[in-house]
Each structure stands twice: as structure tokens, then as C-alpha cells.
N, C-alpha and C positions, 0 to 999 in steps of 0.2 A: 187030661193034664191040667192043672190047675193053677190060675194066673200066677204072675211072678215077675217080681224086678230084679229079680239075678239071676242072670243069663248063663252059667253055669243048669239052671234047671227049665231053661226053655230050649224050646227045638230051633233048630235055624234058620228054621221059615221066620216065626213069630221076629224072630231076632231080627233078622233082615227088613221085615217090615217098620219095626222099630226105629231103624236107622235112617230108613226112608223117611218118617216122621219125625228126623231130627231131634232124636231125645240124647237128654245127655247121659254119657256114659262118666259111670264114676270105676275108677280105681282104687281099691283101699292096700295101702302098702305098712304092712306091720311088722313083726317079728315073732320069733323065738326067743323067750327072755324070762329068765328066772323072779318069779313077783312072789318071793318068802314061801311061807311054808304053807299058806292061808288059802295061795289060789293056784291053779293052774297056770303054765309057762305058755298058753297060747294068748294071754289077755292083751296083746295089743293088736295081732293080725284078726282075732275073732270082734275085740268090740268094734275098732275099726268098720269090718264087713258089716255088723249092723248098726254100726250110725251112719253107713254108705246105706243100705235097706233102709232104713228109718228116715232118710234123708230123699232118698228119691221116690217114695210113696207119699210124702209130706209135699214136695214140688208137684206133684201130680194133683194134690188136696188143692192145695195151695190156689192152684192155678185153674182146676175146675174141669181138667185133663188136657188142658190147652201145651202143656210140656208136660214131658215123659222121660223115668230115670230108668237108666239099667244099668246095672251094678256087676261089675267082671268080676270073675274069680281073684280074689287077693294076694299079694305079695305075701307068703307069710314067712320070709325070712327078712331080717333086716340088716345095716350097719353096726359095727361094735357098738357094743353096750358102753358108754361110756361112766366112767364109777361116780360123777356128779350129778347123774342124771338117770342114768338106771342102776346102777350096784358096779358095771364092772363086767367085760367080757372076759374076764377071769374065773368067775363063778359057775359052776359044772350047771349041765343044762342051756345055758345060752349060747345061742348057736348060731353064727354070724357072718357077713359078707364083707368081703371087700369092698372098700367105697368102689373102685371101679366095675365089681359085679353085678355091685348096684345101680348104677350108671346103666349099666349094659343090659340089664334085666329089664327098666323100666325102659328105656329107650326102644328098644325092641315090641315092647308091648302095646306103649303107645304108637310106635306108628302103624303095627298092624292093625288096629284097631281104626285109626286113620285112614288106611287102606282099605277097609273094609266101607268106607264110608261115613264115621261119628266124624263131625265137626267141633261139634260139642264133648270135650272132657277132663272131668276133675279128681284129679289125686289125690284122693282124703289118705295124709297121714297118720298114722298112730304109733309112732316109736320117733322119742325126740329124736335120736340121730341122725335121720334120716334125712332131714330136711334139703340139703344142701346137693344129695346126690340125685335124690328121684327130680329137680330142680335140672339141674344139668343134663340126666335121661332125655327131659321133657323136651329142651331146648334140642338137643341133636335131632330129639324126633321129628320138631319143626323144621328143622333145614333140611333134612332125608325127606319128608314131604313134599316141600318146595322145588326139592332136585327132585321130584316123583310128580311136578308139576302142580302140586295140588298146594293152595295159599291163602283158604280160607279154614283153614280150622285153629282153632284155639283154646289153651288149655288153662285152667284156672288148678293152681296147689294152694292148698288149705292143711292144715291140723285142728282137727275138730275142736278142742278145747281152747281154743283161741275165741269161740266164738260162746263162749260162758261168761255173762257181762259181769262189771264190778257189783251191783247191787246182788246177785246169785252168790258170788264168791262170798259176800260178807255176810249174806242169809246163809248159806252151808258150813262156814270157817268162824263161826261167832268169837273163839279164840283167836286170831289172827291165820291169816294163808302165808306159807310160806314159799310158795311162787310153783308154778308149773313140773319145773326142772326137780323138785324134790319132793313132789308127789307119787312118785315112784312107786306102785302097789298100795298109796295113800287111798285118802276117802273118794276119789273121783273114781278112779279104776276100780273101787272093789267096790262101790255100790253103784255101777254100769254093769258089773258083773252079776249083783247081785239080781238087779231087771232082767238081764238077757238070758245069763247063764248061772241061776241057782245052784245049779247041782255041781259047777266046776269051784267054789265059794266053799271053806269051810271057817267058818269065824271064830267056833271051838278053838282052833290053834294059835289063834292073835293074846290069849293070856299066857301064854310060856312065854318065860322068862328071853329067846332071843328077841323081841319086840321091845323090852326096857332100852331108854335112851334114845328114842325116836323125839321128833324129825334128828337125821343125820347133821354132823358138824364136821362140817367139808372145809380144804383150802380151798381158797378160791383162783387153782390153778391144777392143771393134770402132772401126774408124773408117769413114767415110763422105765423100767419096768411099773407094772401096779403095784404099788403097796397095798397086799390086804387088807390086814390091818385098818385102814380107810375106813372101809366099807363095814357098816351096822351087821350082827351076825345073822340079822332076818334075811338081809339085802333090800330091805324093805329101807329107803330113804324117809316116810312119814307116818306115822303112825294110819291103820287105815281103821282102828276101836270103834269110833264114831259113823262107821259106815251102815248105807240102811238102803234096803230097796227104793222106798219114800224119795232119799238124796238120787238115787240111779234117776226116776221118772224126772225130778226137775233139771237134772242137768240133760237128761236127752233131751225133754222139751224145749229149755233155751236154748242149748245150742242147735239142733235141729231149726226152729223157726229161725236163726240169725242166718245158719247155712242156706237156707232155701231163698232167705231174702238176697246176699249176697251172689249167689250164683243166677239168682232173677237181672241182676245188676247188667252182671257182665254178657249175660248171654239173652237179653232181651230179643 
């Protein structure tokens, strides 16, 4: 069997020993989400799992194996798509949770994993909406802990692209960026795809004519029902033309080393 920081592919001895050694365990919590016609709908629970991989073999490099990542199996549903920020849980194919399922999914996970032993663990998100609930998950786990006796563990939640500095953003967006929230199947997601997972990537289909009128021009307010209509006919919020494997490699590797340093931070 052959090494591995995703414990989905190790046995449960290795595991065990791993937690004994106090490594941190990452979580990646993604979704199901429609990203146009260009990519496949798993791209936020799939890149997610490998910038959690990518991130905890880096902390390993990093530190000379002095700390050690193991990466669980991923959320790969998420909260509604919201249409300022992903197109819209309107849009056939995305396929979505209740903020309180979500709640209750990540809370559950976390503390069994608590249970099991990790002291150490980080919720790498990748689907903006999420934020607020695997948040709240995280927190109940700690008090279910605490009433389970146990009051040394602590969790750090991150979204990977948080940690892409301003001098990267202005080297990738030479045209201007137009912020997080409306790169939605833009240049960041489809050329992380393009590194990780070539073959779910078809770029051929970014010159049809649904791609005209990119980046999207949003209120800067939700409605309820959705107005269709809103939403770009890719579902694509930024144009992702300018994407390139090249831009995948620099944005793993900034944000990768910012993640590794930050989690060095807190869990020294």
C-alpha cells in the first residue's frame, strides 16, 4: 500500500498512529455546483481535496516531518449556490444543503474525528457559501467535546483563496480582479483545474457565444424568488479565456506556502 495523506486510502492502523503523532487533520468541505459548460460540477469539493493534499505534504516538507497532515474524506455537498457568487441554486445540476444540514454534517464529523483522537483540525473550504455554517458545525463540535471531557483540541477554518497575496492577484488579473465572490468558474478555478484535473477541463467550449458579457453585473443585493434572468447564461460569473495550467501551479504554490505557514501559527 503506498504512502498517502488521505486517509480515505490508508488503513486504520497507519491512521491511528498518525493521530498518535498529532498531525493535523484537514477537512475539505465543497459542493456540487454548476461551473458552465467548460468544467465539470465537482470543482469545488475536488480542488478543495487537493489543495487539503497539497497542503498537508507541503507542512510535512515544510517542517522536515516534524508535523504531519492527513486529509479526511471531503464534504462534497455544499450550502445554496448563491447567484452573486456562484450563478444560483436555481441552475439544474447544483445540488445543495440546508444551512442546518450543513451545520450538522460538519459538526458530526468534527467531533468524531475529535474522538478519535486529532487535536489538531482544519476546514479548508471551497464553496463561498459555506463559510458561516461549517463555522457554527465547528463550534458545536467544541462544546460536544468539552461535555465529552476532552478541551484541548482546536480547529482552524480557512478558504484556500484567501491565502493568494495581492502582488499574485495583480501578476494573474493584469486587467484588473474583480474580487473572489465573482470568480465563479473564472481564471482561479479553471486553471487549478486545469493542474489537478485536465481531463474534467474542456476550454474548446469557453468561445460559444454563452461566455459573451463576462464578468457578470450583479445588484448588489439577493432576491427571492431568483430572478433568472440575473445570472450570465454560462453561469460562469468571470470570464475563465485566460486560464492556463502555468496560472493553476502559481496560485497552488502561494497559496499552499501562506496555508502551511498559517496553520504553523496556530498550532505550533
Amino acid at each position: 500500500m503506498k504512502a498517502t495523506v488521505y486517509m480515505e486510502e490508508m488503513d486504520a492502523f497507519t491512521y491511528r498512529e498518525k493521530l498518535r503523532n498529532d498531525a493535523v487533520v484537514f477537512v475539505p468541505v465543497g459542493a456540487l455546483e454548476q461551473h458552465g459548460s467548460h468544467m465539470a460540477m465537482c470543482v469545488d469539493a475536488a480542488l478543495t481535496k487537493a489543495m487539503a493534499g497539497a497542503t498537508a505534504e507541503a507542512l510535512s516538507s515544510f517542517t522536515e516531518g516534524a508535523a504531519q497532515g492527513v486529509v479526511a474524506a471531503p464534504i462534497n455537498y455544499g450550502y445554496r449556490s448563491q447567484q452573486r457568487s456562484g450563478g444560483g441554486f436555481h441552475l439544474s445540476g447544483t445540488t445543495s444543503l440546508r444551512g442546518t444540514t450543513l451545520i450538522a454534517l460538519s459538526r458530526d464529523i468534527v467531533f468524531s474525528i475529535i474522538r478519535q483522537g486529532a487535536r489538531k483540525i482544519v476546514l479548508m473550504n471551497g464553496h463561498y457559501e459555506n463559510f458561516q455554517f461549517i463555522f457554527e458545525g465547528a463550534q458545536l463540535a467544541l462544546e460536544d467535546a468539552r461535555k465529552d471531557g476532552i478541551d484541548d483540541a482546536k480547529i482552524q477554518l480557512l478558504s484556500y483563496w484567501d491565502f493568494v497575496d495581492d502582488q499574485t492577484i495583480a501578476e494573474l488579473y493584469p486587467e484588473g480582479f474583480t474580487g473572489w465572490d465573482l470568480e465563479h468558474a473564472g481564471v482561479m478555478e479553471t486553471s487549478l483545474m486545469l493542474l489537478f484535473y485536465p481531463d474534467l477541463v474542456d476550454m474548446s467550449k469557453i468561445d460559444d457565444p454563452l461566455y459573451d458579457g463576462l464578468p457578470a453585473t450583479l445588484p448588489n443585493y439577493d432576491v427571492l424568488p431568483i430572478i433568472a434572468d440575473y445570472t450570465p447564461p454560462s453561469g460562469c460569473l468571470s470570464s475563465p479565456a485566460a486560464s492556463s495550467r502555468e496560472k493553476g501551479v502559481i496560485l497552488r504554490d502561494v497559496a499552499v506556502r501562506n496555508m502551511v505557514g498559517a496553520i504553523k501559527r496556530e498550532f505550533a
